[in-house]
C-alpha positions as a printed NumPy array, in Angstrom:
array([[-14.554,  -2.779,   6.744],
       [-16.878,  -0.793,   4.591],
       [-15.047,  -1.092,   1.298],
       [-14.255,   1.45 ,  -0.908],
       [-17.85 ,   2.621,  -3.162],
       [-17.348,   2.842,  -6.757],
       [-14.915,   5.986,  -7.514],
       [-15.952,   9.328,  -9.55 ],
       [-13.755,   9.18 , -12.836],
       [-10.564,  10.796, -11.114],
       [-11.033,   9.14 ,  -7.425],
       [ -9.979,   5.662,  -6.381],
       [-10.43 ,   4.465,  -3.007],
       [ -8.668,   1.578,  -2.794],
       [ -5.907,   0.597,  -0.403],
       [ -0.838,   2.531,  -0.305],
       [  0.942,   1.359,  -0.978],
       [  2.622,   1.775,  -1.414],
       [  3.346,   0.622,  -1.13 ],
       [  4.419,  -2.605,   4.042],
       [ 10.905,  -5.647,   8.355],
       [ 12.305,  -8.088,   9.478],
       [ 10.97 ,  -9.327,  13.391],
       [  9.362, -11.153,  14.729],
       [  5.348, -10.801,  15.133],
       [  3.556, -13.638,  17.193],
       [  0.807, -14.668,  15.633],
       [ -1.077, -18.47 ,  15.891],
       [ -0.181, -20.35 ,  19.136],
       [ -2.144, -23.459,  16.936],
       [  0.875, -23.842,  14.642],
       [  2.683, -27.404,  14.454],
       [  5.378, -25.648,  14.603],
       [  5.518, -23.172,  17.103],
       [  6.129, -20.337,  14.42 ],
       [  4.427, -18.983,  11.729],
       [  6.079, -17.65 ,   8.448],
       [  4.458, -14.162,   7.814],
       [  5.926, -12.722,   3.761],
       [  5.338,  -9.613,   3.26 ],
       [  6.072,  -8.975,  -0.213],
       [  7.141,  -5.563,   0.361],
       [ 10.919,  -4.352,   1.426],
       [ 11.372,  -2.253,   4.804],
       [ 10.495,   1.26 ,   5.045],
       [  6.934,   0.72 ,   3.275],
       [  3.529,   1.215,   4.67 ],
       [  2.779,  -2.264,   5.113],
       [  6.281,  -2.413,   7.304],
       [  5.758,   0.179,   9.546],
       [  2.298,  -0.94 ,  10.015],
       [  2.947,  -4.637,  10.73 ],
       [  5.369,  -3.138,  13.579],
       [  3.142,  -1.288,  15.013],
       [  1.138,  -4.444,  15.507],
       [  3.13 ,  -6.692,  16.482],
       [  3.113,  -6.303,  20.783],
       [ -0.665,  -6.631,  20.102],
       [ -0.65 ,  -9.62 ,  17.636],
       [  1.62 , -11.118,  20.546],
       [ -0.413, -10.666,  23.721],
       [ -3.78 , -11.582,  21.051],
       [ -2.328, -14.735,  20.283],
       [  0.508, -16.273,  22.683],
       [  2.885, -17.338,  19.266],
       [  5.841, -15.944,  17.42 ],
       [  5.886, -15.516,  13.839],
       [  9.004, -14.727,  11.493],
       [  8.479, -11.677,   9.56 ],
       [ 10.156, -12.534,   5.921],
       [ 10.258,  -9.468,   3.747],
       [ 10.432, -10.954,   0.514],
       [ 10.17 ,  -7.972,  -1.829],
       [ 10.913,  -8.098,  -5.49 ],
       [  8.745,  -7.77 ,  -9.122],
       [  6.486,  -5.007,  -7.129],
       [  5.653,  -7.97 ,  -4.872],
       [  5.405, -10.847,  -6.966],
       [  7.738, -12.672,  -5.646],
       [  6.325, -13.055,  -2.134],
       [  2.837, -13.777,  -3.518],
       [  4.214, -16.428,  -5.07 ],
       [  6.194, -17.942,  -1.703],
       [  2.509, -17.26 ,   0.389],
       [  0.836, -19.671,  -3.254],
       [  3.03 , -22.198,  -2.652],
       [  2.597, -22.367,   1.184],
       [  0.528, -24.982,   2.487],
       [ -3.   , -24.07 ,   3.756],
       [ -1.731, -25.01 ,   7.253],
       [ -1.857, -21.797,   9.41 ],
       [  2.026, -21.465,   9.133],
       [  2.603, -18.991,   6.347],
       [  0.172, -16.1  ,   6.169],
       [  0.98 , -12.459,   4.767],
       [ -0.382,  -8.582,   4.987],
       [ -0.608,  -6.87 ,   1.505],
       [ -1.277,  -3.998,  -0.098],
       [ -3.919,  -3.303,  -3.298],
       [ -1.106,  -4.096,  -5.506],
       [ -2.775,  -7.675,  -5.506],
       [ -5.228,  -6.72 ,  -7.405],
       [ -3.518,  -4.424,  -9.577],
       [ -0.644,  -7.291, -11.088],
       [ -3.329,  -8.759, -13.396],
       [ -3.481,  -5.931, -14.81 ],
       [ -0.501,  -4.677, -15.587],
       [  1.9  ,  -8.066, -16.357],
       [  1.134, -10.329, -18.813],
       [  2.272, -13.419, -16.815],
       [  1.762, -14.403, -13.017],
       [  3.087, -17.204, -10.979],
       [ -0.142, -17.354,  -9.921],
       [ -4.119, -16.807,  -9.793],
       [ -5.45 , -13.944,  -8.244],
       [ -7.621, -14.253,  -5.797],
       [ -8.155, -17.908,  -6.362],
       [ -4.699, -19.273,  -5.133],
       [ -5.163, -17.184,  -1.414],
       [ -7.383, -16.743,   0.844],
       [ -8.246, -13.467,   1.976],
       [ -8.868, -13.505,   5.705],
       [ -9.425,  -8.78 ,   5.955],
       [ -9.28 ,  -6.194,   4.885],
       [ -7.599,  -3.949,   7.891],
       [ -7.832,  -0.496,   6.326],
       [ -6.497,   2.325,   4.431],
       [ -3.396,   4.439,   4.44 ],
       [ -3.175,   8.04 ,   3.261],
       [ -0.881,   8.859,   0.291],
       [  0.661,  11.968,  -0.485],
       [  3.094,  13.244,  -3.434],
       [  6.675,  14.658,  -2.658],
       [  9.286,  15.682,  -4.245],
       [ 12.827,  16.606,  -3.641],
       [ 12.935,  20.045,  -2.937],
       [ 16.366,  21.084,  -4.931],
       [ 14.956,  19.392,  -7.563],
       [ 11.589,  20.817,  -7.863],
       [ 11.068,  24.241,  -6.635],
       [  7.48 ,  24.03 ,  -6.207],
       [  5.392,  24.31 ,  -2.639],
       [  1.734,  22.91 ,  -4.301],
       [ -0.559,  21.644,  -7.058],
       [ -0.148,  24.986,  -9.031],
       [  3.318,  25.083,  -8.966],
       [  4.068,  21.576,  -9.513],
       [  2.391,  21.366, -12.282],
       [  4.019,  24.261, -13.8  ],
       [  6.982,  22.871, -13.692],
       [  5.816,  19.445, -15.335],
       [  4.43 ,  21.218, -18.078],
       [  7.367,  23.58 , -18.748],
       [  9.844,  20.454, -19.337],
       [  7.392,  17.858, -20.625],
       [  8.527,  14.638, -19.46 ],
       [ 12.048,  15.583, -18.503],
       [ 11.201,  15.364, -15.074],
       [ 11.084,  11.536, -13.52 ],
       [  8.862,   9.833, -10.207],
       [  9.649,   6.748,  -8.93 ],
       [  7.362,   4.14 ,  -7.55 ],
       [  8.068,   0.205,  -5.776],
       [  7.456,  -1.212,  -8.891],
       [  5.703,  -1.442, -12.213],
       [  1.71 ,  -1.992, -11.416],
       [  2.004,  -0.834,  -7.667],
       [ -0.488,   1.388,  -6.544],
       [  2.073,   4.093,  -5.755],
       [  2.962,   3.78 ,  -9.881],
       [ -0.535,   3.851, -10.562],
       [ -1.921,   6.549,  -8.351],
       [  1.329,   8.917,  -9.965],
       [  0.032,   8.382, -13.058],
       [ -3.927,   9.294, -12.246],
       [ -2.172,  12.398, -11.12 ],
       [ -0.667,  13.023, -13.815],
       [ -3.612,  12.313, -16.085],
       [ -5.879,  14.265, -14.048],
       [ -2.971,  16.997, -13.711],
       [ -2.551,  17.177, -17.992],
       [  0.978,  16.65 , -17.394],
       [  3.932,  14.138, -18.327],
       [  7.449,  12.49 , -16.494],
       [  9.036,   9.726, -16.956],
       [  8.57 ,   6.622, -14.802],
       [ 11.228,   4.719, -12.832],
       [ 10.818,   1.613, -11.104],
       [ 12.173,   0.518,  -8.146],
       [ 12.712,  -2.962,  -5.842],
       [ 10.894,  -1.288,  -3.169],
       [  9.736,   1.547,  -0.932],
       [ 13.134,   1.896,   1.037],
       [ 15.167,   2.316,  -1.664],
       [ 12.914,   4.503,  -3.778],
       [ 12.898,   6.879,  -1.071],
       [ 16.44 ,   6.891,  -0.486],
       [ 17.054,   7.846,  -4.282],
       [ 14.476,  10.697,  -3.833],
       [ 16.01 ,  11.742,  -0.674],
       [ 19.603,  11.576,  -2.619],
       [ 18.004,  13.621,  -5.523],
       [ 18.166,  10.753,  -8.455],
       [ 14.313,  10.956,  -8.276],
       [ 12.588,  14.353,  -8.724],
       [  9.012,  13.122,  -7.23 ],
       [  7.06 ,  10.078,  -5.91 ],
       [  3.652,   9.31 ,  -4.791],
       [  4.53 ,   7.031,  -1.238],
       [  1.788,   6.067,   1.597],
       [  2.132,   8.607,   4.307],
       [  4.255,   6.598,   6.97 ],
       [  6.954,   5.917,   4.691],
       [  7.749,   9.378,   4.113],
       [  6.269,  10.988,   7.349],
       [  9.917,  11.857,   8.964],
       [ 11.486,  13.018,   5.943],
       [  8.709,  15.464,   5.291],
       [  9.096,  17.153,   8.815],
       [ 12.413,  17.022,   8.637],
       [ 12.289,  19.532,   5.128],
       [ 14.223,  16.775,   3.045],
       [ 11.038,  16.122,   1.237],
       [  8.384,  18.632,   0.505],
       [  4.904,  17.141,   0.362],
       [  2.77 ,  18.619,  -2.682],
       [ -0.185,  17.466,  -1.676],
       [ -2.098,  14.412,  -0.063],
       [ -4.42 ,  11.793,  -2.688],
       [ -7.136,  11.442,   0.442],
       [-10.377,  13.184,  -0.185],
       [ -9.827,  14.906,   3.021],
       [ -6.732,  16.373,   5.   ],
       [ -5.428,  13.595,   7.123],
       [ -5.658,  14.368,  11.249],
       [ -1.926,  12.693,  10.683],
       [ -0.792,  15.51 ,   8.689],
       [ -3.299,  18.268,   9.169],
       [ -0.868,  21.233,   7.269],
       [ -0.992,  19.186,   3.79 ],
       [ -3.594,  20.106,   1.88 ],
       [ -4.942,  17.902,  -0.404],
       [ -5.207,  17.75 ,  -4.556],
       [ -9.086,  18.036,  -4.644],
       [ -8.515,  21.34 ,  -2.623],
       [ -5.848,  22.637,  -4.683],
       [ -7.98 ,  21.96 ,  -8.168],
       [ -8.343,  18.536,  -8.887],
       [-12.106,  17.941,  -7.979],
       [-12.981,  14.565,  -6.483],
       [ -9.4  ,  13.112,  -7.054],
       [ -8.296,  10.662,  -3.89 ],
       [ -6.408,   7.794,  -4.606],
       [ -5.808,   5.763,  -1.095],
       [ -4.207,   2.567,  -0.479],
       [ -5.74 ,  -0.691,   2.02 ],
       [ -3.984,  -2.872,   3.197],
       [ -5.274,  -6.915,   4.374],
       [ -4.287,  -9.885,   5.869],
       [ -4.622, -13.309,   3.337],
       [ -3.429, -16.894,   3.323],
       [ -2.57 , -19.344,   1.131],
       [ -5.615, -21.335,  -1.14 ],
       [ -7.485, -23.394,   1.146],
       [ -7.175, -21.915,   4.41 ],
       [ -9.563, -24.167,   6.856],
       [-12.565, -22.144,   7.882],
       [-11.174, -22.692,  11.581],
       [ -7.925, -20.773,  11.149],
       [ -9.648, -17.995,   9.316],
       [-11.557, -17.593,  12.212],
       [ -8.548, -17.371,  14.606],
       [ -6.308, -15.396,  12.192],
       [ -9.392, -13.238,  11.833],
       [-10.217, -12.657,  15.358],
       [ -6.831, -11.807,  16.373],
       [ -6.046,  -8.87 ,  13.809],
       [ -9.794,  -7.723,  15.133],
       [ -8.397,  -7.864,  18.737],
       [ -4.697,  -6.568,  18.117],
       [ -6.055,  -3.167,  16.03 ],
       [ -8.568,  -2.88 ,  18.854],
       [ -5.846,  -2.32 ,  21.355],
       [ -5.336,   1.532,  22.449],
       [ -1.524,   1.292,  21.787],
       [ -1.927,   0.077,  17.941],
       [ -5.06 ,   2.666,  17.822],
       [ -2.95 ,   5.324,  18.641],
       [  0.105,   4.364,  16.463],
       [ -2.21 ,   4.034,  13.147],
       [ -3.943,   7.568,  14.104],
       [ -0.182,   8.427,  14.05 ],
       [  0.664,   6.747,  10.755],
       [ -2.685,   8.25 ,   9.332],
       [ -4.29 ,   5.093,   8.692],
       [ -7.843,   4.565,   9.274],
       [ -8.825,   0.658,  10.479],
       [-11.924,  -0.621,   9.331],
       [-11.984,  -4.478,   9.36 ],
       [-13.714,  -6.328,   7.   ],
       [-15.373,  -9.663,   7.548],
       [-13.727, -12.471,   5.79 ],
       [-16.527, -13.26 ,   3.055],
       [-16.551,  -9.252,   2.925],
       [-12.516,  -9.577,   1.942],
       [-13.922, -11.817,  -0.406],
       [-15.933,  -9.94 ,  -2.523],
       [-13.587,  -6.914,  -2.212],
       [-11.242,  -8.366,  -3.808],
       [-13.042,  -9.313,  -6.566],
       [-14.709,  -6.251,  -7.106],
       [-11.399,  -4.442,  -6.94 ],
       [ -9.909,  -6.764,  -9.627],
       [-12.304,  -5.177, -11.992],
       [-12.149,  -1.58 , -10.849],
       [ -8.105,  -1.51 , -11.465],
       [ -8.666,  -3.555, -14.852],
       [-10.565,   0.035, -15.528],
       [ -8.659,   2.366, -14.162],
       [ -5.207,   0.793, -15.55 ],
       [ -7.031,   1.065, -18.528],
       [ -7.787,   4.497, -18.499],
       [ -4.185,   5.923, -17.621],
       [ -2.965,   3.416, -20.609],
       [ -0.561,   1.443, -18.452],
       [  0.713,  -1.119, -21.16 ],
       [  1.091,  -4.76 , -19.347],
       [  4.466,  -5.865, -19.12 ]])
């Protein structure tokens, strides 16, 4: 994948989601055990979920083995970092994740563990789009203009939601709101699914969410989308117009998503773990389902992965900075 470049002051390319269910996804056929553990430390109905679906036929004809999907969500996703650090470098527990890895440091003063030196990043797949909605009996507004309006009429009496302190969908509401002049208060949940259901329900009054999460709920009118954080309309969702069109010059915020393993992976299942996602997001079906989703694939080398997520480290150290996140 050609990574993200270094963002303008309002855009950040990074990689939503938002915020990533429970199945099965065959994955090695050289585990000991016939199965491999994949966490993803995300709950159901996130990006990373419905993409990780839409693999899995092709991670099973790629690679002849079954792997248990564990969502293991929890702390904005620290808790199933911390199963995937504990793992053994053996093949048998690997995991998909979202830039939130390299936001935690950040934003918490404590972590279970080192990032990136306790994993092993094996890709970066992609990027997801990410777009801001908000429940429509709640906020009467059909774009940027409006929106904002309304924010700045009630300063900081209206609330957003994200999957957790730190994520990227908490940061990339509050570049917006930077960026926008605006205030509302912030409300953190356990996860994507039940974020969304409170915004659906009307507890929430507006949430930044990756694109596939949300996708259904927007056609359906229970959500109306303000605008997408991609620096241009998504093919996905061509009728959304984006933020830097509506006002907000060179603001994007995206979310990528990658595969990693514990510390120590052996260069030999690297290779195969590698090889595989390469292989499975190569097939027409999974093609056609991310074009769906919005997602763009891009697959980075596994010394590229490397550096990204070093580099990224820094840029989020920045950019948390900058919004004045305060680490908790």
């Amino acid at each position: 994948m050609s990574f993200p470049s270094h963002p303008s002051r309002r855009t950040v390319l990074g990689a939503a989601a938002a915020t990533f269910g429970a199945g099965l996804w065959p994955l090695a056929a050289h585990a000991q055990s016939g199965t491999v553990r994949f966490v993803l430390p995300n709950a159901t109905g996130s990006g990373v979920d419905a993409i990780t679906r839409a693999a899995q036929p092709a991670m099973a004809k790629a690679l002849n083995a079954n792997v248990v999907v564990e969502n293991q969500p929890g702390a904005g996703g620290v808790v199933g970092l911390q199963t995937l650090a504990r793992s053994a470098p053996d093949g048998n527990t690997l995991s998909v994740v979202s830039n939130n890895v390299v936001i935690f440091p950040s934003v918490l003063k404590s972590l279970p563990f080192d990032m990136p030196n306790d994993f092993t990043p094996i890709a970066v797949v992609g990027a997801t789009p990410m777009v801001l909605v908000a429940n429509p009996s709640r906020m009467n507004a059909g774009n940027h203009k409006e929106f904002v309006a309304l924010l700045k009429a009630k300063p900081g009496d209206y609330n957003f939601a994200s999957g957790g302190n730190g994520t990227i969908l908490h940061l990339a509401a509050e570049l917006y709101l930077e960026a926008a002049g605006a205030k509302a208060k912030h409300i953190p949940y356990k996860g994507v699914g039940p974020m969304v259901t409170d915004l659906l329900g009307g507890q929430i009054d507006f949430a930044v969410a990756a694109l596939p999460s949300v996708q259904q709920h927007i056609q359906k009118g229970a959500l109306k989308a303000i605008g997408t954080l991609t620096p241009q309309r998504t093919p996905a969702a061509p009728d959304i117009p984006t933020f830097a069109e509506q006002g907000l010059s060179n603001f994007a915020v995206e979310a990528w998503f990658a595969v990693i393993g514990p510390k120590g992976l052996p260069a030999a299942q690297v290779k195969k773990v590698h090889e595989a996602v390469v292989t499975a997001f190569n097939d027409p079906t999974v093609k056609d389902a991310m074009a769906k989703q919005g997602n763009s694939i891009n697959i980075s080398s596994p010394e590229e992965a490397q550096a990204a997520f070093r580099r990224e480290l820094a840029k989020y150290a920045a950019l948390v900075k900058k919004v004045g996140l305060e680490p908790q």
